[in-house]
mmCIF file of the C-alpha atoms, coordinates in Angstrom:
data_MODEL
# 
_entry.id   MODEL 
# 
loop_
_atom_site.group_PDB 
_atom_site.id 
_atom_site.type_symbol 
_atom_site.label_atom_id 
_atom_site.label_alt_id 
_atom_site.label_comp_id 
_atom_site.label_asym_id 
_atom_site.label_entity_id 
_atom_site.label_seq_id 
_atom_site.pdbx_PDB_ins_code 
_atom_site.Cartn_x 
_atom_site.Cartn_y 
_atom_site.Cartn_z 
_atom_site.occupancy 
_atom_site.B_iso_or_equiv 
_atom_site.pdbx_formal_charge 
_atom_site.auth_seq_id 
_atom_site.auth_comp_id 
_atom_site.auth_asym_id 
_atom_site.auth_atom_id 
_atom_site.pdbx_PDB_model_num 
ATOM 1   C CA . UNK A 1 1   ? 72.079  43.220  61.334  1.00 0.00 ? 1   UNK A CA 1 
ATOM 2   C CA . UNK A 1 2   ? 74.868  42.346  58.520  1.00 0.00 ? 2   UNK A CA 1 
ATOM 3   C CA . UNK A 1 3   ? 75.248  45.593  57.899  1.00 0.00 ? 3   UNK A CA 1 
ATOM 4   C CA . UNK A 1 4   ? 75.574  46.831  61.388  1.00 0.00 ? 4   UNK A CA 1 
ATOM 5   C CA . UNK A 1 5   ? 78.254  44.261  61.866  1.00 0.00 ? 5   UNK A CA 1 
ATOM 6   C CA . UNK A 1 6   ? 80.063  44.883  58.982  1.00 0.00 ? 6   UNK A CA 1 
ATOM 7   C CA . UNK A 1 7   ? 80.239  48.948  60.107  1.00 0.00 ? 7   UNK A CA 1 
ATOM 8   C CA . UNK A 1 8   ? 81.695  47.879  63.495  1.00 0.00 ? 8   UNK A CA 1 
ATOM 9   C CA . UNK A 1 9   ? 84.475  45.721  62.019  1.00 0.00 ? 9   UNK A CA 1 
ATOM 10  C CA . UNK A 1 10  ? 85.556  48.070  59.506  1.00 0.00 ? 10  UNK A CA 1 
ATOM 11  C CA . UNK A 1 11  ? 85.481  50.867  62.474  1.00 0.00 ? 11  UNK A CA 1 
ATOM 12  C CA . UNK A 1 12  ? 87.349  49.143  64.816  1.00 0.00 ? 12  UNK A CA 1 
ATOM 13  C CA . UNK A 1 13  ? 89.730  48.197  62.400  1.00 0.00 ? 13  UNK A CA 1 
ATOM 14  C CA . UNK A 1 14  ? 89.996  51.821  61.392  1.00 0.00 ? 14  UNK A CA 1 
ATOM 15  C CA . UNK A 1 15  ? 90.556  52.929  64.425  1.00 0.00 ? 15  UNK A CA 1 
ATOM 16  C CA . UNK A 1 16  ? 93.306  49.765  65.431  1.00 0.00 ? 16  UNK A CA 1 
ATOM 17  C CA . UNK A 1 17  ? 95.410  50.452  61.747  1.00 0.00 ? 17  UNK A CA 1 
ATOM 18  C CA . UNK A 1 18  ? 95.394  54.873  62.239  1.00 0.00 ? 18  UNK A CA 1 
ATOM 19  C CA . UNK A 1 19  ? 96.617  54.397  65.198  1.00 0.00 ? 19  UNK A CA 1 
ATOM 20  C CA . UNK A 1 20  ? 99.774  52.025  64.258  1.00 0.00 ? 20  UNK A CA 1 
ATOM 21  C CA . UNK A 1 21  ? 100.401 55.493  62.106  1.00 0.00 ? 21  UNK A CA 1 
ATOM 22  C CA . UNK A 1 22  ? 100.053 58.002  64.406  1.00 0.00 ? 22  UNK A CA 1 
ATOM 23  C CA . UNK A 1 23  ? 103.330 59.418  65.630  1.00 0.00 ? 23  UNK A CA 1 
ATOM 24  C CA . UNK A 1 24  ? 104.002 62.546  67.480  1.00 0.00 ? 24  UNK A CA 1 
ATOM 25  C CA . UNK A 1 25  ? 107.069 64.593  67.924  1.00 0.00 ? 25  UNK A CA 1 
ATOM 26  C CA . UNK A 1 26  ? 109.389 63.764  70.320  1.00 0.00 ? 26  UNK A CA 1 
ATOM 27  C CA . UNK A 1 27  ? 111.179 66.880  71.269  1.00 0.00 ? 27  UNK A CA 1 
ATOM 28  C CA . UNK A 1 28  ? 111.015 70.015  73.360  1.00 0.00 ? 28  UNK A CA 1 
ATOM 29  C CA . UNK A 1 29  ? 111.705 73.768  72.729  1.00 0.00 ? 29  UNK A CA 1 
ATOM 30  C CA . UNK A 1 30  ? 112.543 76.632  74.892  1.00 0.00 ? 30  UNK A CA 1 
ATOM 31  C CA . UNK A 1 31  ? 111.660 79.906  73.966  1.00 0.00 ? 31  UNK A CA 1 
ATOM 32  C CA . UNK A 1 32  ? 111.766 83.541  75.749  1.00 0.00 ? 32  UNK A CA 1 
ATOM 33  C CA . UNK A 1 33  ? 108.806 85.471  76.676  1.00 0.00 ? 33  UNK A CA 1 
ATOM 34  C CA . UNK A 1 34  ? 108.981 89.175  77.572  1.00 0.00 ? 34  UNK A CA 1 
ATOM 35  C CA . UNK A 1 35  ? 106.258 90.764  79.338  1.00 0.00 ? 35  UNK A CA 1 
ATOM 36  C CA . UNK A 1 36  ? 106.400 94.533  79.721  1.00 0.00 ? 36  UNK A CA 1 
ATOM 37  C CA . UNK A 1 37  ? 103.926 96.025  82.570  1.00 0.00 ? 37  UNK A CA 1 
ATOM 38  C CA . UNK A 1 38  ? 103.802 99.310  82.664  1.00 0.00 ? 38  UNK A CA 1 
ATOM 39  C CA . UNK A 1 39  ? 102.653 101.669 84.977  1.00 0.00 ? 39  UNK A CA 1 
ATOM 40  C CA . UNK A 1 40  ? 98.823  102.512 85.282  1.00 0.00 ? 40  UNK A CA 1 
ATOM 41  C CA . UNK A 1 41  ? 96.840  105.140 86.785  1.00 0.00 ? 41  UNK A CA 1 
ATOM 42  C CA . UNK A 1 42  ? 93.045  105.625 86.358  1.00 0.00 ? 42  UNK A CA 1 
ATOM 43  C CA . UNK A 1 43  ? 89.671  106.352 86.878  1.00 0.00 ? 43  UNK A CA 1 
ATOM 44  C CA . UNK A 1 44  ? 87.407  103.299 86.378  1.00 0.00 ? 44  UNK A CA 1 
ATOM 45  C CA . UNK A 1 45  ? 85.097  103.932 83.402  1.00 0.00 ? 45  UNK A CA 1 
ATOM 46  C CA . UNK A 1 46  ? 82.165  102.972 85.510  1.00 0.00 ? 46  UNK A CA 1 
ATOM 47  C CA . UNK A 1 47  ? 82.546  105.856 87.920  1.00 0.00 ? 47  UNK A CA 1 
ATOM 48  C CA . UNK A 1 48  ? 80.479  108.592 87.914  1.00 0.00 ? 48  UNK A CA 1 
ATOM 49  C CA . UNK A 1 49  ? 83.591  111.030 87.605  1.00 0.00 ? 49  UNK A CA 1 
ATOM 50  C CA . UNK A 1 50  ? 83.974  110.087 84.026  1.00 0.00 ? 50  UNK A CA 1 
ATOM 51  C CA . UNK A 1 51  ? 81.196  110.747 81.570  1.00 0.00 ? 51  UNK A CA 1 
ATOM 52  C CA . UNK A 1 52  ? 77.912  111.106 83.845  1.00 0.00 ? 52  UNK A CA 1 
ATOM 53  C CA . UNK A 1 53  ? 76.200  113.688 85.263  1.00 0.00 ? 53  UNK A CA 1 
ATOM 54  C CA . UNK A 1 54  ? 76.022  114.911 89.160  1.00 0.00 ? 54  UNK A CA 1 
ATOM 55  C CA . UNK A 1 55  ? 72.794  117.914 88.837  1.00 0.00 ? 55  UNK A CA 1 
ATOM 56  C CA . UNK A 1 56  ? 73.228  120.656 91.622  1.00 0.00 ? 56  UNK A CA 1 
ATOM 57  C CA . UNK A 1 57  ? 70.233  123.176 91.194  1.00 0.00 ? 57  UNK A CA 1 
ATOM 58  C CA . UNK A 1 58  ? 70.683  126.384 92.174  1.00 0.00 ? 58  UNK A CA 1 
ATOM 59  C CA . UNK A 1 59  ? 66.772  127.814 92.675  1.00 0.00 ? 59  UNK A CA 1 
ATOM 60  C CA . UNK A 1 60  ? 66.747  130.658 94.918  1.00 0.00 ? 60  UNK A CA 1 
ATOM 61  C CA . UNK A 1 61  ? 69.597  132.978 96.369  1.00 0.00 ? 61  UNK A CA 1 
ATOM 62  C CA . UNK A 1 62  ? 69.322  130.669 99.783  1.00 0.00 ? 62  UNK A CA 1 
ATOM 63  C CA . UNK A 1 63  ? 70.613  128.019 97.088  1.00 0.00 ? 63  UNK A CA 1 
ATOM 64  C CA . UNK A 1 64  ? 73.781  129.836 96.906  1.00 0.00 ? 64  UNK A CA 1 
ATOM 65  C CA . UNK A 1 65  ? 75.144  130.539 100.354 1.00 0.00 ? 65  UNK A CA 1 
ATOM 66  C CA . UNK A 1 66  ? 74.098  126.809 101.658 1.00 0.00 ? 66  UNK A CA 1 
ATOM 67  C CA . UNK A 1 67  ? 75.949  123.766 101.631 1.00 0.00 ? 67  UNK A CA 1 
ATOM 68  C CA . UNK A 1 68  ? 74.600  121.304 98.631  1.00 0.00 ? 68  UNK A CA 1 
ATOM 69  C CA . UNK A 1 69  ? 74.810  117.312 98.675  1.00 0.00 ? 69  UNK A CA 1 
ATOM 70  C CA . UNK A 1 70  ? 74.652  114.765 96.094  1.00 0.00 ? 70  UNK A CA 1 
ATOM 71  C CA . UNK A 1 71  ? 74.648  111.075 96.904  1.00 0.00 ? 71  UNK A CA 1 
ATOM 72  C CA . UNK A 1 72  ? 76.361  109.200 94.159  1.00 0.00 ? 72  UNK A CA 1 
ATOM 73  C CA . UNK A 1 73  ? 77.381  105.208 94.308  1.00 0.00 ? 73  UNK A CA 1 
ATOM 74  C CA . UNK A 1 74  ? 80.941  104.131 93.053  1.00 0.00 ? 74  UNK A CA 1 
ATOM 75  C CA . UNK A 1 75  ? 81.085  108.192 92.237  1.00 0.00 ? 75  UNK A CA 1 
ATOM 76  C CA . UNK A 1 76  ? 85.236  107.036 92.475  1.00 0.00 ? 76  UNK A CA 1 
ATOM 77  C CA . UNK A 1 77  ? 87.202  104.354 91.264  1.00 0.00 ? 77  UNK A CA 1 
ATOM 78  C CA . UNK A 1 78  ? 90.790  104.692 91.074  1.00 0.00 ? 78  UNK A CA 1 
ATOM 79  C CA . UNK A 1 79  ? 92.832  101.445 89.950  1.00 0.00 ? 79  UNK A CA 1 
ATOM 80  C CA . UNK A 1 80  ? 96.547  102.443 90.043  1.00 0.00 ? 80  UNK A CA 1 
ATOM 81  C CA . UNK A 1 81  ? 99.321  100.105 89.786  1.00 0.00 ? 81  UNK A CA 1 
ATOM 82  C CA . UNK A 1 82  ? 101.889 101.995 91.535  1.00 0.00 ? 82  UNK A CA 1 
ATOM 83  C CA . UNK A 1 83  ? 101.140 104.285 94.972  1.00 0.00 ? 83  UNK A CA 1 
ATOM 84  C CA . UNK A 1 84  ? 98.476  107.042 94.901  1.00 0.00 ? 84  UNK A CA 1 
ATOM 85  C CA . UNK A 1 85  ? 96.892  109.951 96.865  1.00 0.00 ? 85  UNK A CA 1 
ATOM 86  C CA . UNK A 1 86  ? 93.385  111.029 96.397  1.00 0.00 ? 86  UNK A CA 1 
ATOM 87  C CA . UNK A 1 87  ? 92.901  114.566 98.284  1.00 0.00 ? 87  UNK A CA 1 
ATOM 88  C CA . UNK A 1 88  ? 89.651  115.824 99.200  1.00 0.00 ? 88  UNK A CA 1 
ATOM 89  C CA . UNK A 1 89  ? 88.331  119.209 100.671 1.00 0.00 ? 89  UNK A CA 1 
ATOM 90  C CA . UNK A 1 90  ? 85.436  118.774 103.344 1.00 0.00 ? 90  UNK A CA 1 
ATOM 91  C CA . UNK A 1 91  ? 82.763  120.995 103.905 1.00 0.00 ? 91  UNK A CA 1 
ATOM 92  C CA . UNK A 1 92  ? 82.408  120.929 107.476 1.00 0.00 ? 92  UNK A CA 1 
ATOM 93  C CA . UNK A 1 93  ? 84.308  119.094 110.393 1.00 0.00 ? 93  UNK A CA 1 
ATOM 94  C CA . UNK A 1 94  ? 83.303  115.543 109.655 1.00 0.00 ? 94  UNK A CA 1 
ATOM 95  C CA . UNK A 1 95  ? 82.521  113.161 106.764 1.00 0.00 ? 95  UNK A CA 1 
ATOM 96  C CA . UNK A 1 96  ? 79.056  111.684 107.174 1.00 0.00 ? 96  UNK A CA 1 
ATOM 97  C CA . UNK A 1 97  ? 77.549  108.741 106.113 1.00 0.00 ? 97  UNK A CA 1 
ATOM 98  C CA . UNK A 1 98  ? 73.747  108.500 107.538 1.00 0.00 ? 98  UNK A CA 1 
ATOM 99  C CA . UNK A 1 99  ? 74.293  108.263 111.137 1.00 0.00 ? 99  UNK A CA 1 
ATOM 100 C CA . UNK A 1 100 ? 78.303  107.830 110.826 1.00 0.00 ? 100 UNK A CA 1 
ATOM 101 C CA . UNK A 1 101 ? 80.804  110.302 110.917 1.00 0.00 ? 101 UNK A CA 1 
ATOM 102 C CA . UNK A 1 102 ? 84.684  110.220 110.168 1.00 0.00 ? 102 UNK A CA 1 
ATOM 103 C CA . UNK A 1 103 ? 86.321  113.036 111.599 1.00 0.00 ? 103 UNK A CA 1 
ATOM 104 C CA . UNK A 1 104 ? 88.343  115.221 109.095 1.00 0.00 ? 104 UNK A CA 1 
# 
């Protein structure tokens, strides 16, 4: 029990006399920061346009002279910091989506 004492005055006492001797600066400083942001324009590195595969098999002469459709998620992401166009060429009169269409 002493000894428990005795560690509790000499840590309080610590603490009360490093404290009296603390000091911290006093002053301020400016400085100038430069950020340069440059223009970007991309294609996402998760998209499927970069680096993966889309498979179109071509079997039979049929193959050939038909219309062929892959279903691909987040096949494009563009990030772009500045104004963009993405052109596309449809197949037929209407972009479809299951049971949706979007006229082209």
């Amino acid at each position: 029990m002493t000894k428990q004492i005795a560690t509790a005055v000499l840590t309080i006492a610590a603490i009360i006399l490093g404290t009296n001797n603390a000091q911290a600066q006093n002053t301020t400083a400016t400085t100038t920061v430069n950020i340069t942001l440059n223009d970007v324009i991309s294609i996402d590195a998760g998209s499927t346009a970069i680096g993966n595969t889309v498979d179109f098999n071509y079997a039979t002469a049929a193959d050939y002279n038909s219309d062929q459709t892959i279903t691909k998620a987040n096949s494009l992401k563009v990030t772009s910091t500045k104004n963009f166009n993405v052109k596309v060429k449809a197949g037929g009169a209407n972009f479809l989506n299951g049971t949706n269409t979007i006229p082209v």
